[in-house]
C-alpha positions, 0 to 999 in steps of 0.5 A: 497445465495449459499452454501460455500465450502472451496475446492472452496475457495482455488481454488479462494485464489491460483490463481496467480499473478506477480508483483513488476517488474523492469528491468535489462541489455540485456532484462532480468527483474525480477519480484515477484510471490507466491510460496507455500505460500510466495513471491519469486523473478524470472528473465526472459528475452525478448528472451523467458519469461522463468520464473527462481526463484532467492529467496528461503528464507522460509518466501519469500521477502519483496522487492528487488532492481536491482543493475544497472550493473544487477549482484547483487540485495538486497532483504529484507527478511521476518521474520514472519511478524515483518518488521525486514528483513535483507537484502541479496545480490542474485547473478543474475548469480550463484543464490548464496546470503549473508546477509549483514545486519541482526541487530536484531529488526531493521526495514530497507528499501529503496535500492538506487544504486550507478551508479557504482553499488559498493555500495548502500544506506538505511535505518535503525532505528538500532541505537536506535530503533526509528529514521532513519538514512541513511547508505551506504554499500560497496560491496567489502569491506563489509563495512557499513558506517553510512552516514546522521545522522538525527532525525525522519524518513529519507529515501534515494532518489538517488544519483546525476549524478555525485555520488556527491551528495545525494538526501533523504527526512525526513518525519514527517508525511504521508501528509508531508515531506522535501527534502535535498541534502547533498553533499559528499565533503564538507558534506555540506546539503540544503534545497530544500523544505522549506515550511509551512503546510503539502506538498508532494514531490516526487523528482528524478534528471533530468539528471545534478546534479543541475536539477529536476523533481518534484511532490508536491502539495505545494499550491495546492490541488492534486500534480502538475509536474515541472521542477526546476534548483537549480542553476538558481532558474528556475522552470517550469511547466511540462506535462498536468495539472490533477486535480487528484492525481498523484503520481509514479515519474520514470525517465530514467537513461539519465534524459530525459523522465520521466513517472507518474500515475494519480490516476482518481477515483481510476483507473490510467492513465499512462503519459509519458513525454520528460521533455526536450522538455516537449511534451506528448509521446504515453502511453498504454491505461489502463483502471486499477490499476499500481503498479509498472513500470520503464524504461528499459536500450533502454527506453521500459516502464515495469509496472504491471496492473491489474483490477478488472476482471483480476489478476496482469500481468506484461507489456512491452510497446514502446512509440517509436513503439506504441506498447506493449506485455505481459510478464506474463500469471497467472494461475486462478487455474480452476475459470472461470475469464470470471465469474468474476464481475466489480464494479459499482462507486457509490457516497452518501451523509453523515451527512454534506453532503460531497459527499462519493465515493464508489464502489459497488460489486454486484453478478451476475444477480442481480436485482436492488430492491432485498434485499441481503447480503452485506459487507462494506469494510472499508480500512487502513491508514486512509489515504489509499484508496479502489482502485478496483484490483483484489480481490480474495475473493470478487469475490468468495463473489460474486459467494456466492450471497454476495454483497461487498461495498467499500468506501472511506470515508473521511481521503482517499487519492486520491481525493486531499490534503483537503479531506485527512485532513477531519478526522485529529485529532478532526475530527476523528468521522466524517470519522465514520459517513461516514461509517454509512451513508454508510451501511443506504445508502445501506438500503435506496436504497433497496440493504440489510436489517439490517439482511443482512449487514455486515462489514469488515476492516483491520488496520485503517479499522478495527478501523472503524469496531470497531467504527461502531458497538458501535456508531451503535450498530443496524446497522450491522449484523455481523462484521470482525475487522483485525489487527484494533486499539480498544484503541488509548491510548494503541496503540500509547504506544505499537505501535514501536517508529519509528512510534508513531510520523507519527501515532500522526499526524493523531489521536492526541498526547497521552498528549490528553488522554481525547480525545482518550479515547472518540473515543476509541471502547474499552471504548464502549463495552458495546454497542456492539450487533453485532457477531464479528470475530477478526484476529490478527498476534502475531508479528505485529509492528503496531497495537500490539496483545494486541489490539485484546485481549482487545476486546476479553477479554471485550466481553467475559466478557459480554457474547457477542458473539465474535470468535477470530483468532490469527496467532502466525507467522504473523505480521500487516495482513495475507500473509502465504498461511495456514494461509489465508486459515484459515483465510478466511474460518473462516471469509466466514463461520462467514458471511455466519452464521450472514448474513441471 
C-alpha cells in the first residue's frame, strides 16, 4: 500500500465535472458546475462555449429548469442540506433573480413550463408537511395558486399541447406509481393507469392532447416503449424490444422524436426514435453512463457522459448530420487521467444461489493471486444501483493499492422488476447475506484476506455496513457507515412524514415492530468486533442524526472501537468542498490504519 497524503487527496476531490444540461433558444444551453465548493448554474452557447455563471447562491443550487422562451429559469436553492429550497427565478439576460417561493420546512420540486412560459408548475408539501399537492405560479402577477389537491406524494408531468390539460402522476412507492390527466376546463381527472401490483410510468405527450409515449413495465419484467391514443384506446409497441432497464423518456417539443436509455449491465445506450414512423435514428455510440440529455429547439440532442476513466462532460449530437462534438473540457486538477482504472463486471453466487452482479476495482499492475486491501462498497436506496461514473475517490484508492468491489446485491434496480422485489419487507436479511457472500467471495478467489477487507456505504448502504458487521461480525476488518439507518424503528418515526409511507413499502410498516426490531443493527451491538468510522450530516430529512449517535453512544459504552464525524451544515451525504476534504481524509486515514 502506498503512503496516504491529504495534498494529493484534494487534487483527486477538485477535479471538475459539468453536468445537468438542458437547452435554451438561438444555441444557448446551460449546465451545472462545482465552484468553491458548491453547485452553480452557467450558460454558454454553440458560437464559442464561453462558460458565463447565472447562480451565485451561497450553498449553490439543487436543480433548475429553463422556461421555454429561454428568459427565465427556476432554481431550487440549497439550504445546508435540509431539502427545503426555495425556488428563485434568474433572469438569463440581466443575471438578476427573485425568490418566489420560500415556506419555511417545505420540501419542493418538479418544474414544468407552460408553453407560454407565463407560469409553471411543482410541487410542494407546504400545506401540511406530508402530502404533496401540485401548485401553479403566475409570473406576471406573482401569484401562486394551488392547482391538484391530492393525498400522497403527487408530482407534475406536463402540460398538453394545448395548455388544456395537465398530465401528473401520484406515487406510493418508489416501484409503483398512477398516471392522471386533469383537464382545466371542466376540472374534470382520468385515470390513465389503472392497474394491479407495482407498475412503473414514465408519461410525455406525443404531439396532440389525446396522444402518448409511454415506458412501463406493466405485465413485464423490465420497461417496454409504446405509443397509446386515449381517444381511440389504440396503443402500439414502439422501437427495439430491450430486455434491460429503460428509463429517461425525452421527447422534442414537435412530438415527433423521442429518445431513452437503456441501462445494460450498468453502462447506458442511448435510443433515439421517429415515433410517428417508428424507425430507429442514428445515436452516439457511448459506451458510459447518461445522466441527462434533451433536445434543442432545431432537434440536435444535449446529453451529459461519463465513464468510469473520465469525469462528467456535456455533448451535442446530430442525428441528421451523424455527428457530435463536445462542449465541456474538465479540468483534472494535475491527475494524470490517462492513470486511471476501469472495472472489471464480475458475477457470484449467494447463499441461494442467485447470481450477484458486481464491479471489481482493482489497482494498477495487479497481479491476480495476491492477497490486497479491498473495500466493498454497498450503494443506497435500497433500490438504487452501483452504476461505474467516474468516482473520485476510487480512483485515488486505487493509486493508494486499495482495491474497491461494488455490488449490486439484491433489492438493485436495473436488472428488472423481480430482482428489485428480492429484498422487499420480510426479505430484507437476505440482500445482507448477498453482502456477506460478497466479501467471502472476495476470500475465496484470492483477492483479500480478513485483515485487509473492508466495507463502505451510505444511506441504505450504510444499513447494509451496520448489518454487515453484526451478522458477521469476523468478517471485515474496518467499516464506514454514512448517513445509514441503525434502527428501523426510529427511523420511520423520525425520518420526514412525506416519506414514512415510500419508506414502509419497502422495509415493513412501523405496526410490525417486532420485526424491525429483529433486523435492526442497533439492537446487535453487542456483536460488533469491527473499527467503524460514522458520518452523519446534523440536517438530514432522511435518515435523522439520531441514528448515528445510537451507534455512537452503544459502542462507546462497550468500549468498542468506534470514530465518529457529524457535519453541523450538511444534510442526507457530504457535498460542501471543506467538508468532503474532511471527510474524505478522515475516512482514507481510518482505512489505511485497519486495512493491513
Amino acid at each position: 500500500m502506498e503512503k496516504y497524503e491529504l495534498g494529493r487527496l484534494k487534487q483527486f476531490i477538485k477535479i471538475e465535472a459539468h453536468g445537468n444540461v438542458q437547452s435554451g433558444k438561438y444555441g444557448a444551453y446551460y449546465y451545472c458546475k462545482r465552484v468553491d465548493g458548491v453547485t452553480q448554474l452557467f450558460s454558454s452557447n454553440y458560437k464559442n462555449h464561453w462558460p458565463h455563471q447565472l447562480s451565485f447562491f451561497d450553498e449553490g443550487v439543487e436543480g433548475y429548469s429553463v422556461s421555454p422562451d429561454g428568459r427565465v429559469i427556476g432554481v431550487f436553492v440549497n439550504n445546508k442540506g435540509s431539502e427545503h429550497n426555495p425556488i428563485a427565478l434568474i433572469d438569463t439576460i440581466t443575471g438578476s433573480f427573485q425568490y418566489v417561493f420560500q415556506e419555511k420546512d417545505a420540501q419542493a420540486g418538479g418544474i414544468v413550463w407552460s408553453s407560454c412560459s407565463s407560469k409553471f408548475l411543482f410541487r410542494s408539501n407546504h400545506e401540511n408537511g406530508q402530502d404533496f399537492k401540485i401548485y401553479e405560479y403566475h409570473i406576471i402577477d406573482k401569484t401562486l395558486e394551488l392547482k391538484i389537491d391530492v393525498c400522497g406524494w403527487a408530482f407534475p408531468m406536463e402540460y398538453s399541447p394545448s395548455g388544456q390539460s395537465i398530465l401528473y402522476g401520484v406515487a406510493t412507492s418508489n416501484a409503483n406509481q398512477n398516471i392522471y390527466l386533469y383537464d382545466q376546463d371542466t376540472k374534470e381527472t382520468t385515470h390513465l393507469t389503472a392497474h394491479e401490483g407495482n407498475v412503473s410510468y414514465e408519461f410525455s405527450f406525443a404531439g396532440t392532447d389525446h396522444e402518448f409515449y409511454i415506458l412501463s413495465n406493466e405485465n413485464n419484467d423490465f420497461k417496454k416503449l409504446r405509443h397509446y391514443n386515449h381517444e381511440t384506446l389504440e396503443s402500439r409497441n414502439l422501437g427495439v424490444d430491450i430486455n434491460w432497464e429503460i428509463s429517461g423518456l425525452s421527447v422534442s417539443h414537435c412530438g415527433r422524436y423521442l429518445m431513452y436509455s437503456a441501462n445494460e449491465e450498468g453502462y447506458s445506450n442511448l435510443y433515439l426514435l421517429d415515433g410517428w414512423l417508428n424507425n430507429d435514428l442514428p445515436s452516439p455510440q457511448i459506451k458510459g453512463i447518461l445522466s441527462s440529455y434533451g433536445f434543442d429547439e432545431d432537434l440536435n440532442i444535449l446529453y451529459t457522459y461519463q465513464f468510469p476513466k473520465r469525469s462528467a462532460e456535456i455533448y451535442k449530437w446530430s442525428f441528421r448530420d451523424i455527428r457530435g462534438e463536445a462542449l465541456t473540457w474538465s479540468s483534472y486538477a494535475g491527475v494524470n487521467p490517462h492513470e486511471f482504472i476501469q472495472p472489471e463486471l464480475i458475477e457470484y453466487e449467494s447463499f441461494d444461489g442467485l447470481k450477484v452482479p458486481a464491479f471489481l476495482y482493482l489497482p494498477k499492475g495487479y497481479k491476480r493471486g495476491t492477497q490486497i486491501p479491498i473495500i466493498c462498497h454497498f450503494h443506497g436506496g435500497p433500490e438504487g444501483q452501483f452504476r461505474p461514473m467516474f468516482f473520485k475517490h476510487f480512483q485515488y484508492l486505487l493509486e493508494l493499492g486499495i482495491g474497491i468491489c461494488a455490488p449490486n446485491v439484491r433489492g438493485s434496480s436495473g436488472y428488472g422488476s423481480h430482482y428489485m422485489a428480492l429484498d422487499d419487507y420480510k426479505l430484507r436479511m437476505n440482500s445482507v447475506k448477498d453482502g456477506i457472500a460478497l466479501g467471502e467471495y472476495l476470500i475465496d478467489q484470492g483477492y483479500t484476506s480478513n485483515a485487509q477487507l473492508g466495507v463502505m456505504g451510505g444511506s441504505y448502504g450504510g444499513f447494509m455496513v451496520l448489518a454487515l458487521i453484526t451478522e458477521a461480525p469476523d468478517l471485515f476488518a474496518a467499516a464506514v457507515d454514512v448517513v445509514g439507518i441503525s434502527n428501523l424503528v426510529t427511523f420511520l418515526q423520525n425520518t420526514k412524514p412525506y416519506r414514512r409511507k415510500l419508506r414502509e413499502a419497502e422495509y415493513g410498516p412501523l405496526s410490525d415492530e417486532e420485526f424491525l426490531i429483529s433486523i435492526s443493527p442497533i439492537h446487535k451491538m453487542d456483536r460488533v468486533k469491527t473499527p467503524l468510522l460514522v458520518v452523519h450530516g446534523a440536517t438530514d430529512p432522511r435518515v435523522p442524526l439520531d441514528e448515528a449517535q445510537q451507534v455512537v453512544d452503544a459502542l462507546e459504552a462497550r468500549n468498542q472501537v468506534v470514530e465518529y464525524l457529524f457535519f453541523e451544515d450538511e444534510g442526507h451525504g457530504v457535498r460542501k468542498l471543506k467538508n468532503q476534504i474532511e471527510y474524505y481524509d478522515k475516512t482514507f486515514k481510518f482505512f489505511t490504519k485497519y486495512l493491513k
